[in-house]
C-alpha positions in Angstrom: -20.6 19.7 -17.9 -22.3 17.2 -15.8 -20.8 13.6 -16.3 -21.6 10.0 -14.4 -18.7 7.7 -13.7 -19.9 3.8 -12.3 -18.8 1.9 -9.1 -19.6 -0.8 -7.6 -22.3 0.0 -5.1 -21.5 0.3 -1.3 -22.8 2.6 0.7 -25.3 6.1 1.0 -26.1 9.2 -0.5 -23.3 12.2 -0.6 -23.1 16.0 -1.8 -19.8 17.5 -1.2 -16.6 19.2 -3.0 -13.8 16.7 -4.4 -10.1 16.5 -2.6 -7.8 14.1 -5.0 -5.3 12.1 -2.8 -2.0 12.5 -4.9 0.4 10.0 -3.7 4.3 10.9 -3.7 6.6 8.5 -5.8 8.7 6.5 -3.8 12.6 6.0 -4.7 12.7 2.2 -2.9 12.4 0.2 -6.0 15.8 1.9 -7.2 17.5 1.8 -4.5 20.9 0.2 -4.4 21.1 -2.9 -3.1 24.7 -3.0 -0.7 26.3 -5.9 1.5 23.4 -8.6 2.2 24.3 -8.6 6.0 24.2 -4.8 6.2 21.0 -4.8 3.8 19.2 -7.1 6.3 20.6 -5.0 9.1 18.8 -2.1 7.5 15.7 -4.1 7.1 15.2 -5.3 11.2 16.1 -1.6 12.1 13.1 -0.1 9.9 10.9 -3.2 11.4 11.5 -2.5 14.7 10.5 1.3 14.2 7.3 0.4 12.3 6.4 -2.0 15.2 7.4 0.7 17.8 5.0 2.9 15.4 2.1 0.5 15.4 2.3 -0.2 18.8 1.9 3.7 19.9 -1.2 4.5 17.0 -2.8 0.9 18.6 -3.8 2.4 21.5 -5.7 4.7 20.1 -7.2 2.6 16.5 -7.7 -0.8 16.7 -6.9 -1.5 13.1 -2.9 -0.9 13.7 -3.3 -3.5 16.6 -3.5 -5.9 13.3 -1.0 -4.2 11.8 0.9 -4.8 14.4 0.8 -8.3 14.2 1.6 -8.7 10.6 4.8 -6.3 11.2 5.5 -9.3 13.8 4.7 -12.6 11.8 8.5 -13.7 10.7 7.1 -15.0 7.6 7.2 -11.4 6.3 10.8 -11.0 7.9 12.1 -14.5 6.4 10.7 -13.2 3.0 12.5 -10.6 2.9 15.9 -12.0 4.5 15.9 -14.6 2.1 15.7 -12.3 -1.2 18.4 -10.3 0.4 20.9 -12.9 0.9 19.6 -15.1 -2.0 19.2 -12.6 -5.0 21.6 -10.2 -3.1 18.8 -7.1 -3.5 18.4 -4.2 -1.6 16.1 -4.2 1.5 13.6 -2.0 -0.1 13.3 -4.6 -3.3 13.5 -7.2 -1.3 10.3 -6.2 0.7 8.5 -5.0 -2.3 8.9 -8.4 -3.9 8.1 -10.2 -0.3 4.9 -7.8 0.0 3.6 -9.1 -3.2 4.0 -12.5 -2.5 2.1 -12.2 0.7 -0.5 -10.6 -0.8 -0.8 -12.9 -3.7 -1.3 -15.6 -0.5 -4.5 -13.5 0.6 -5.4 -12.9 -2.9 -6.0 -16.6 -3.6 -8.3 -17.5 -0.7 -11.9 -18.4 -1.5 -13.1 -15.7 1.7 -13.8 -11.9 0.1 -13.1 -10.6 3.6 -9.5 -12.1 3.4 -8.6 -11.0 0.3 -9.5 -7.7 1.0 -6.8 -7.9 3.7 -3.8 -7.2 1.4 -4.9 -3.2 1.7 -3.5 -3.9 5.2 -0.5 -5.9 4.2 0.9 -3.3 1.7 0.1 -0.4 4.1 2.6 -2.3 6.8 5.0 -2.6 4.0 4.8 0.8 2.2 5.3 2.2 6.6 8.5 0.1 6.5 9.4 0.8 3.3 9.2 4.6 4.6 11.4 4.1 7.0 14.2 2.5 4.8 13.8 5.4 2.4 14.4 7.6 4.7 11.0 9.7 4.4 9.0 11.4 6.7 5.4 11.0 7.8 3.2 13.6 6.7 -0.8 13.9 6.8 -2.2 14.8 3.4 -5.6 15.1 5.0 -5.0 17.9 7.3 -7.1 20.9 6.8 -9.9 19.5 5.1 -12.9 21.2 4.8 -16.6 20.3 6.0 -18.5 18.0 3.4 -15.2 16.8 1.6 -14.9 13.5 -0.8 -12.0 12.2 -0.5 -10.9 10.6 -4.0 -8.1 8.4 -4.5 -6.4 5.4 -6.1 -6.8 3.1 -2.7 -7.6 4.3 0.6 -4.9 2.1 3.4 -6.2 1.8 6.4 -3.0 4.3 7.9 -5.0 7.1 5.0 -8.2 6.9 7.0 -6.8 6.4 10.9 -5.7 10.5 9.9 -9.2 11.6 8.7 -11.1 13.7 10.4 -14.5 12.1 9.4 -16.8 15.1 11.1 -15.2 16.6 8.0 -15.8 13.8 5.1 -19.0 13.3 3.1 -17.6 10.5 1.4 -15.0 8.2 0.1 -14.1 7.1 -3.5 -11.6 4.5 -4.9 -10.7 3.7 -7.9 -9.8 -0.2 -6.9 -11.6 -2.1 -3.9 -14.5 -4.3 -3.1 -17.3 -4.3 -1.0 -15.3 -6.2 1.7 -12.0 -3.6 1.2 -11.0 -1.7 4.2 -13.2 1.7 2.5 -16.0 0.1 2.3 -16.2 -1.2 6.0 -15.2 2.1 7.4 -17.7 3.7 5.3 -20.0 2.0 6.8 -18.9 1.4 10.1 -18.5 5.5 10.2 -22.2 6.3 8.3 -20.7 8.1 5.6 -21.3 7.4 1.3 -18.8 5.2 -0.4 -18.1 3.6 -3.9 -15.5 1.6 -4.5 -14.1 0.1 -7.9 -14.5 3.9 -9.5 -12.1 3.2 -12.9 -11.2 6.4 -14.0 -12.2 8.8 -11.2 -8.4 10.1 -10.4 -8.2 11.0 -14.3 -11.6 12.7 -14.5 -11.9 14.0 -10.9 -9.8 17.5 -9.8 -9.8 18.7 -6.2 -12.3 21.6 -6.1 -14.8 19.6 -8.4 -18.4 19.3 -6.4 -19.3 15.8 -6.7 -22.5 13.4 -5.8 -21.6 9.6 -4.4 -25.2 7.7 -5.5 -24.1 4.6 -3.1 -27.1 3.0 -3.8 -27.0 3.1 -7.6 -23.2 2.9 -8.3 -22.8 6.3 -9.5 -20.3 9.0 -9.3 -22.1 12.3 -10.7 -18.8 15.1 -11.3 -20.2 18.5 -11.7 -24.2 17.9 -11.2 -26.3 20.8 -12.7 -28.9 22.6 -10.3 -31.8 20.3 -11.0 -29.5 17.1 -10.2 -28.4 18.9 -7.1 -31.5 19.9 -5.9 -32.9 16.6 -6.4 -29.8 15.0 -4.7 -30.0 17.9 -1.6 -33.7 16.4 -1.2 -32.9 13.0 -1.2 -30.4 13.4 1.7 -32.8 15.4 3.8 -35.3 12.8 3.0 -33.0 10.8 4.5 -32.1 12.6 7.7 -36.0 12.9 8.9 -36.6 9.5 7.9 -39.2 8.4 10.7 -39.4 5.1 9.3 -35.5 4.1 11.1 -37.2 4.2 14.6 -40.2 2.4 13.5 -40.8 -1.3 14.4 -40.1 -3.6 11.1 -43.5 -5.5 10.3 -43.4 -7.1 6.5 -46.4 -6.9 4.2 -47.7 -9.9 5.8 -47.9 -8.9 9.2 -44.7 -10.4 10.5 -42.2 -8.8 13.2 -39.1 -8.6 12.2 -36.6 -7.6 15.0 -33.7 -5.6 13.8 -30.3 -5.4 16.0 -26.9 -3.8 15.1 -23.6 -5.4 14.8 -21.2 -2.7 17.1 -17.5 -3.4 17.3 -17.2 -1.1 20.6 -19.5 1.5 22.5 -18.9 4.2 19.9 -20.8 2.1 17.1 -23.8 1.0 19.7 -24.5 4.1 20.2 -24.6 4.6 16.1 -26.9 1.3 15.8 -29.2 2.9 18.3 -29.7 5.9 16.6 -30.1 4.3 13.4 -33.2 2.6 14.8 -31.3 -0.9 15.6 -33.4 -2.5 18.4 -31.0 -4.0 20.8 -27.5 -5.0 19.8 -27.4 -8.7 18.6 -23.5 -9.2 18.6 -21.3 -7.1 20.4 -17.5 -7.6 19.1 -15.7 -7.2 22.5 -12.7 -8.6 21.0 -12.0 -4.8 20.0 -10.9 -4.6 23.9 -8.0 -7.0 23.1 -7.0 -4.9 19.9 -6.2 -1.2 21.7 -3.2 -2.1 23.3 -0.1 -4.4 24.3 -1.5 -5.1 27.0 -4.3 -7.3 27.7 -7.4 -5.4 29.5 -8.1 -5.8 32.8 -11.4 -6.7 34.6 -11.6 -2.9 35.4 -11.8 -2.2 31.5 -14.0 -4.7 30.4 -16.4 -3.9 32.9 -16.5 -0.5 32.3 -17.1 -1.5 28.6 -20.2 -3.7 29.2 -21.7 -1.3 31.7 -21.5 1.6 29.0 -23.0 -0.7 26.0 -25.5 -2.2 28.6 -27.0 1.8 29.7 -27.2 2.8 26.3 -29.4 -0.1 25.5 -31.4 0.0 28.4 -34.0 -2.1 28.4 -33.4 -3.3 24.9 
């Protein structure tokens, strides 16, 4: 029977069949706590493989390349050192408890993009925490099939680096903001979104077919035909929209020139076909972010000259 669940509104229009991200329980918050020098010991060895990890996925997503950093900033490492030799706890409870407290840092700044930053901060921890534990990587998103929803809890960054998104409709969390890591790579990727979904991993099963309402807030779980039809419409509505490549005039007459914000080549090329008119900030900092090392003349070059041609005269 056709239900609706609400979200906050993010982004699109999806029609696809539900996959339920079930997380495995971690044993870190029972583990043992041993000698404090060992304990620490333990701790620097798993950092120093999560870094070694982030520094190989940088190259290739520019997100871990932030990662990276936090796995470097020795606040995180003198959190944890000092609940180890202070409350004598194991390395695992010791970065749990640190983890919180440096996300309850980001959690009281006044900027929504900040705060939304702890979804990176606990996915560097839970990769270290991993690594004590003793667990190996696996990728629950392998296999997916075309025109999948992903539904979970919370989305990390590490969750979406593994999607293949030729294969995703859409994305639904049950916790998040419009400035949470889903809803930027919703958007930055064009796919449907909601965020803030209380209830969905109770009332969604994989295998349920599903419509994201982006636009409304609205999770629609088992739509009959009629809702599904009008739904299947909408999006191809949407896909011959001949509006996008029009120019923007108001009511009144006015030109309005519209331009895309593109973090690399990949997402010019996306403003373009959207109907952007030129590209009015191009964030070439995203050179810096896909390596150790810093990018030669060579690169950058290479990285204008693409943006530039696809432009073309605009």
């Amino acid at each position: 029977m056709m239900f609706t669940i609400r979200g906050i509104p993010t982004a699109g229009i999806a029609v696809g069949t539900a996959f339920v991200l079930q997380r495995r329980a971690s044993a870190a918050a029972t583990a043992a706590a041993g000698d404090p020098v060992a304990e620490a010991g333990r701790f620097h060895a798993a950092l120093e493989r999560a870094k070694a990890e982030l520094s190989a996925l940088a190259e290739g997503e520019a997100v871990f390349a932030a990662h990276l950093e936090m796995a470097g900033d020795p606040m995180l490492a003198g959190l944890v050192e000092g609940r180890i030799a202070e409350k004598h706890l194991s390395a695992e409870q010791a970065l749990g408890e640190a983890c919180e407290e440096v996300c309850g840092m980001f959690a009281a700044l006044d900027d929504d993009y900040l705060r939304g930053r702890t979804d990176d901060v606990r996915d560097v921890c839970a990769r270290i925490g991993r690594i004590l534990s003793g667990e190996t990587a696996h990728d629950p998103f392998a296999g997916l099939a075309p025109g999948t929803i992903v539904v979970a809890d919370e989305l990390a960054p590490s969750d979406t680096a593994q999607m293949d998104f030729s294969r995703v409709a859409g994305l639904v969390t049950a916790h998040g903001s419009v400035t949470s890591h889903v809803a930027i790579i919703a958007r930055n990727k064009g796919i449907a979104a909601l965020v803030g979904v209380a209830g969905c991993m109770r009332q969604v099963r994989t295998g349920d077919r599903l419509i994201i309402d982006g636009e409304r807030g609205e999770l629609i779980v088992d739509p009959d035909p009629a809702t599904g039809r009008k739904y299947a419409a909408r999006l191809e509505s949407l896909r011959q929209d001949a509006y996008a490549q029009a120019p923007a005039v108001t009511p009144a007459g006015r030109r309005i020139t519209v331009l895309g914000n593109a973090a690399n080549v990949d997402e010019v090329r996306r403003a373009l076909d959207a109907g952007a008119e030129g590209i009015g900030l191009f964030r070439s900092e995203f050179l810096y972010m896909q390596g150790p090392a810093l990018p030669d003349e060579e690169t950058q070059f290479a990285a204008y000259r693409a943006a530039a041609e696809l432009c073309g005269a605009r």
